[in-house]
N, C-alpha and C positions, 0 to 999 in steps of 0.2 A: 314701603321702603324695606322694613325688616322682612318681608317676604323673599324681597329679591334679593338681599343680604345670603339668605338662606339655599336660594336657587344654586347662585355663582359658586358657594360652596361646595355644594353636591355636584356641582359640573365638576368643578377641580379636584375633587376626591376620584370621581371616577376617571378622570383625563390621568390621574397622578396610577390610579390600580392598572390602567390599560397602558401606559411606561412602563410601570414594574414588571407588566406581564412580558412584552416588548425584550427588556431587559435582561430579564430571565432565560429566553426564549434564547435570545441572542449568545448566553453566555452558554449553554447549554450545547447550542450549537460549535462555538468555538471550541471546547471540550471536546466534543464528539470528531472534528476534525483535527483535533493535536492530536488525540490516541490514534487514529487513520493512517494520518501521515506517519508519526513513531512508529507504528506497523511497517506501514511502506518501504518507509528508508533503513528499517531492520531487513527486508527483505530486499534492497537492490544492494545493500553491502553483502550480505551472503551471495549476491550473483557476481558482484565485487572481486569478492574472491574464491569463486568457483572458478571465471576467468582466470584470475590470478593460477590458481593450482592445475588449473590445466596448462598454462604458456612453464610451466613451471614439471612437467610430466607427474605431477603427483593424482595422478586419476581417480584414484580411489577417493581424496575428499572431494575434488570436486564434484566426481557424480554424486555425495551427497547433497552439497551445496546446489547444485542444478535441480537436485528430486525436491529438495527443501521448498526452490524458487518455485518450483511445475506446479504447486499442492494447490492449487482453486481450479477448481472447476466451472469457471463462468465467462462464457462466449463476448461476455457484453466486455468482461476487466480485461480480459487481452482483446482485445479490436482498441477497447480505450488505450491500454496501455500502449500499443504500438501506436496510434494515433499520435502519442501527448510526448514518449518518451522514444520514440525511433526503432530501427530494427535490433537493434543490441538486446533491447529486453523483449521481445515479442516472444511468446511462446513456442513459434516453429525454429526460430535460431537456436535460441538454447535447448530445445528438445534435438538441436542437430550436434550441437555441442555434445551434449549430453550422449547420442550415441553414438559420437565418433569415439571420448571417453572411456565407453565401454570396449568397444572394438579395440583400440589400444591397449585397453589394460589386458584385456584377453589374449592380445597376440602379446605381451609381455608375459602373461602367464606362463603360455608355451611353451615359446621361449627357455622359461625357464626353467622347464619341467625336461 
């Protein structure tokens, strides 16, 4: 009897380390996707108001705010992004934003020179 008193023990200890680890695991994970997302949504409010300053003719921030948005270089995060979030943020619209932007402000340069 005291043998098996001793077994059920040792089962429960390790059932209780392999939850903790579970647990761990799990929270580590959420962490890892809050800073992601807070990433993310820092970066579609700068596209936010990239739009905003360009309906707005202020070109020059916006083409920062569009350079801001364009900075990764990964085939797979825009196919996702346009996938998940539509053509607004896909990398080829705002890259058209971005040099209509440019053309504007340049023909305002002129302009004003």
């Amino acid at each position: 009897m005291k043998w098996k008193l001793e077994d059920s023990t040792v089962a429960k200890n390790q059932m209780s380390m392999r939850n903790k680890m579970m647990i761990g695991i799990m929270c580590a994970l959420m962490v890892g996707i809050f800073f992601a997302d807070d990433w993310q949504q820092r970066r579609f409010a700068a596209l936010r108001y990239g739009y905003y300053y360009m309906g707005q003719r202020q070109h020059e921030e916006a083409i920062d705010l569009f350079e801001q948005y364009l900075n990764v270089e990964s085939d797979i995060y825009w196919y996702l992004m346009e996938l998940v979030n539509g053509e607004s943020y896909s990398c080829k619209n705002v890259s058209d934003c971005l040099e209509e932007c440019r053309v504007l402000q340049e023909k305002i340069y002129h302009e004003g020179v």
